[in-house]
C-alpha positions in Angstrom: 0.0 0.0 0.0 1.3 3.3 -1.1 1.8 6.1 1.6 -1.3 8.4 -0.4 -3.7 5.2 0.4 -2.4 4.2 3.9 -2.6 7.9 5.0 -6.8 8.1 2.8 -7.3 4.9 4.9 -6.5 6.1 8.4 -8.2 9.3 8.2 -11.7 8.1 7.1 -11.3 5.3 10.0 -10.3 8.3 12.6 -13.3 10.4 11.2 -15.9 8.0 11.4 -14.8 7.3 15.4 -14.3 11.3 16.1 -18.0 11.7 14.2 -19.7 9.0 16.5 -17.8 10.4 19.7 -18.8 14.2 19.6 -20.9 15.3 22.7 -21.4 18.3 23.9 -20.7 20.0 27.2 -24.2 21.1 29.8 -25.2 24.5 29.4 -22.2 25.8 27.4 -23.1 23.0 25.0 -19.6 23.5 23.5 -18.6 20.7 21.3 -16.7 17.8 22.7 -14.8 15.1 21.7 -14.8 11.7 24.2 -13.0 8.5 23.3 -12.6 7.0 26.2 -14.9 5.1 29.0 -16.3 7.5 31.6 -17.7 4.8 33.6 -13.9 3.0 32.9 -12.7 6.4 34.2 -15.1 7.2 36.9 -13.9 3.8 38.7 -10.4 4.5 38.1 -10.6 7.6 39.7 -12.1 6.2 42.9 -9.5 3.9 43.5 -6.6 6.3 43.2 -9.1 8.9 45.4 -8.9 5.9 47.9 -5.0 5.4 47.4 -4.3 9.3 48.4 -7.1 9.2 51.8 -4.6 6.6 53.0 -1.4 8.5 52.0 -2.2 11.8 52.7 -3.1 13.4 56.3 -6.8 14.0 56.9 -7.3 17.4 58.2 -9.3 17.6 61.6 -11.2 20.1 61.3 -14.2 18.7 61.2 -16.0 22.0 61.1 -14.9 23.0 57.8 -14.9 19.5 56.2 -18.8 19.0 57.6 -19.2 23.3 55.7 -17.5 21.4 52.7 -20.0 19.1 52.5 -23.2 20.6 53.2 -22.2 23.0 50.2 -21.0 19.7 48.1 -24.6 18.6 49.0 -26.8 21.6 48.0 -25.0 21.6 44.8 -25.7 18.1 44.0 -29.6 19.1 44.6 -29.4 21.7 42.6 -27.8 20.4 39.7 -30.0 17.8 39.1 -33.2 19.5 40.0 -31.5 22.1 37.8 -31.1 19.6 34.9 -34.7 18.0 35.5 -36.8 21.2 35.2 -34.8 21.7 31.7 -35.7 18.4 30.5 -32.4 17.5 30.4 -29.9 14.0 31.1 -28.6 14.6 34.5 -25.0 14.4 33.7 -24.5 13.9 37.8 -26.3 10.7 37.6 -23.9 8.0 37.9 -21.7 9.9 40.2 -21.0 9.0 43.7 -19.9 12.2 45.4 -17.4 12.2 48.3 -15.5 15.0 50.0 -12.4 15.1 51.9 -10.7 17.9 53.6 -6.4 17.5 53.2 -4.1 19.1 55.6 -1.1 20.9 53.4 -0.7 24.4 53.3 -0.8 24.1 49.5 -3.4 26.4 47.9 -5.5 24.1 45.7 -8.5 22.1 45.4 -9.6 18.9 42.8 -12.4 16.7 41.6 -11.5 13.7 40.2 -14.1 12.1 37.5 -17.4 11.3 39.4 -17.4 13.7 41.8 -14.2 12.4 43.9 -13.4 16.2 45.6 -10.5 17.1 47.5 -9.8 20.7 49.5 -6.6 21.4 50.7 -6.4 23.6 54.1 -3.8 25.8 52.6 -7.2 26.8 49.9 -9.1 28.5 52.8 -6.7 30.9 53.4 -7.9 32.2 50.0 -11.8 31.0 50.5 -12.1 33.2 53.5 -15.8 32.5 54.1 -18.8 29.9 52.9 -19.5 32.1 49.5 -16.1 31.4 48.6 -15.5 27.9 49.4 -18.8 27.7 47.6 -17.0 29.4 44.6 -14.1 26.9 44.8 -16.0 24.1 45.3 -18.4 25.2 42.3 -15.5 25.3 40.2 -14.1 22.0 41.1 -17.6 20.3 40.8 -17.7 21.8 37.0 -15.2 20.3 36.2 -16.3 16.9 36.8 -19.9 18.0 35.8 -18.7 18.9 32.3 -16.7 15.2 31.9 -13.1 17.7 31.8 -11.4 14.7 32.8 -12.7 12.5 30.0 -12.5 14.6 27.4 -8.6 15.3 28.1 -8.1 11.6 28.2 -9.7 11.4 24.6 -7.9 14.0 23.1 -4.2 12.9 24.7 -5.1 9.3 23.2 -5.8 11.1 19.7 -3.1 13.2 19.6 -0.6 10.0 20.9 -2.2 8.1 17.6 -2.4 10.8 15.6 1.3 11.7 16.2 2.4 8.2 15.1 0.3 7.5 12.0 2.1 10.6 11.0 5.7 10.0 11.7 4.8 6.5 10.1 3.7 8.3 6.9 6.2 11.0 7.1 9.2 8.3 7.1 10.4 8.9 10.7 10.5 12.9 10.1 8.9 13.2 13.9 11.2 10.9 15.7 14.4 12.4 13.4 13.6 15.7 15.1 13.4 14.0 18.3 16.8 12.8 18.1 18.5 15.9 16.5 16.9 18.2 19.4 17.6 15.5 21.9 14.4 16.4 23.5 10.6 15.7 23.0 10.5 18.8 20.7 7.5 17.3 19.1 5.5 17.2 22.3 6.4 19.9 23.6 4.9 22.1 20.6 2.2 20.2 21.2 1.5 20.3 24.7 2.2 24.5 24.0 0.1 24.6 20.9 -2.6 22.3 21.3 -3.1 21.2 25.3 -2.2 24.1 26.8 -4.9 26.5 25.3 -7.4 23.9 25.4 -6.7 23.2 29.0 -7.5 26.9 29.6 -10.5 26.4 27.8 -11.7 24.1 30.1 -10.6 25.8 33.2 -12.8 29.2 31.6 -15.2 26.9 31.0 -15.4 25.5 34.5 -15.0 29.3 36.1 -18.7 30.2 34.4 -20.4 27.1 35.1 -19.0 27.1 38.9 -20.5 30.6 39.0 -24.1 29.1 37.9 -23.8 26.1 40.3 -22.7 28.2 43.3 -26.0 30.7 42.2 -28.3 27.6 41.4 -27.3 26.6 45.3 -28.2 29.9 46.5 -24.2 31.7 47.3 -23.3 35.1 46.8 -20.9 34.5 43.2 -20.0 38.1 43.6 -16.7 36.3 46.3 -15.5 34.4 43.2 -13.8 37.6 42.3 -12.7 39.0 45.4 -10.9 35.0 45.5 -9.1 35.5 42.1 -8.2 38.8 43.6 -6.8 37.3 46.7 -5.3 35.0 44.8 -3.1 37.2 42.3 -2.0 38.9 45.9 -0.2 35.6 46.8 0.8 35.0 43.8 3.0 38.1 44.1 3.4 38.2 40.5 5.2 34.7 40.1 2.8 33.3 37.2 4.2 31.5 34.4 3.5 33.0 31.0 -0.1 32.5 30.2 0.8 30.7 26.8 3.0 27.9 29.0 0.6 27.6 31.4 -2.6 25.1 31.6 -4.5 27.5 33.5 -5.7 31.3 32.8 -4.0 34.0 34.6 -5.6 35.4 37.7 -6.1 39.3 35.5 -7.9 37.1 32.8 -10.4 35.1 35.1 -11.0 38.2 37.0 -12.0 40.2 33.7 -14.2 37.1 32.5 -16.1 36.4 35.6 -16.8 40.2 36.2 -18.0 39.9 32.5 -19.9 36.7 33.5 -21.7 38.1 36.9 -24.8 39.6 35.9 -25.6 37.2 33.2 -25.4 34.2 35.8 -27.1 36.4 38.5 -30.2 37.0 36.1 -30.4 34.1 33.8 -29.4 31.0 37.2 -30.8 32.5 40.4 -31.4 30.6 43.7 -33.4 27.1 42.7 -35.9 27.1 45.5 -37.4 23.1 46.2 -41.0 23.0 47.5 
């Protein structure tokens, strides 16, 4: 088979898998692309969530980690009732939420796929109050909402094939480079070109539908800001360049959520359950 036919071959297969594995994300309804098992995913991610409650130190502060999950809770009610008065699939519906609190002075928070959450303590020096653990917890809770995790999965699994049925049809031009750079030149470009700005995408993307969770649950979204502000002050000015960076920088989600606010105010307020 000539390299014209091999490469005709290979794309129609790859187009008629990415055609029948196009979703789209809740409420944004941007266009997504998922190749891989969420339910394979979901229960992957609960084992290594199991993995890191035995190696990591439990905070106990049981006040807080009770404040985490009563928020957790309301916006699990609210997302589904949100999703059933729009005659929509719950996309919360397989998950099995859990919340953990994580003593570390480290200013971050996760969610694993299927709702697998983890604070750390070093996060509520930023939080300050309920609205904005609310607005951090919102976030986090997006992302597993909006199936971030599977999604990324799908398109690092692409790009891995896509990068080889290329250098196979190119003669080796992608491993050459490789080898003349001595480093992963190739992936590094890509991660830069392609995962990095879709990475922020999703992290935008998460931002605006934390703020319509955190409203739909009844907090004040107007703290997400002030946290972003807080946030750029302990920074200190230390941010990587945006373009190298998976996330946006603090001046960019403060500009897009103060562009967001009245919009989710107006158009998600408080769901209120008979």
């Amino acid at each position: 088979m000539n390299r014209r036919k091999f490469l005709t071959y290979v794309g129609c297969g790859c187009g008629s898998v990415i055609l029948h594995s196009c979703t789209s994300a809740p409420i944004t309804e941007r266009k997504q692309l998922k190749l891989i098992s969420e339910a394979k995913l979901n229960a992957q991610a609960s084992q290594v969530y199991e993995k890191i409650k035995e190696k990591e130190k439990m905070s106990s502060d049981t006040k807080t980690l009770n404040e985490i999950k009563e928020i957790g809770k309301k916006m699990e009610e609210s997302i589904s009732e949100y999703f059933y008065r729009a005659n929509l699939n719950d996309p919360t519906v397989n998950f099995d939420w859990e919340y953990i609190l994580i003593e570390k002075k480290v200013r971050n928070a996760w969610c694993m796929p299927g709702g697998k959450i983890a604070v750390y303590t070093g996060m509520l020096d930023v939080t300050k109050n309920t609205n904005g653990l609310a607005a951090v917890m919102g976030h986090e809770v997006a992302h597993a909402v909006a199936k971030h995790s599977v999604e990324r999965a799908s398109r690092g699994a692409l790009i891995n094939t896509g990068t080889k049925i290329i250098d196979i049809a190119s003669g080796g031009v992608l491993t050459d480079i490789n080898r003349t750079t001595g480093i992963n030149t190739v992936g590094m470009l890509t991660q830069l070109g392609i995962m990095n700005p879709f990475n922020r995408k999703q992290e935008s993307e998460a931002d605006y539908l934390g703020m319509i969770f955190s409203s739909l649950s009844g907090y004040d979204i107007r703290e997400t800001v002030k946290i972003w502000e807080r946030m750029k002050e302990f920074n200190k000015g230390k941010e990587p360049p945006q373009f190298m960076s998976t996330h946006p920088s603090s001046d960019t989600r403060i500009t897009q959520l103060n562009e967001w606010m009245n919009k989710v105010i107006l158009d998600y307020p408080p769901i209120k359950f008979s």
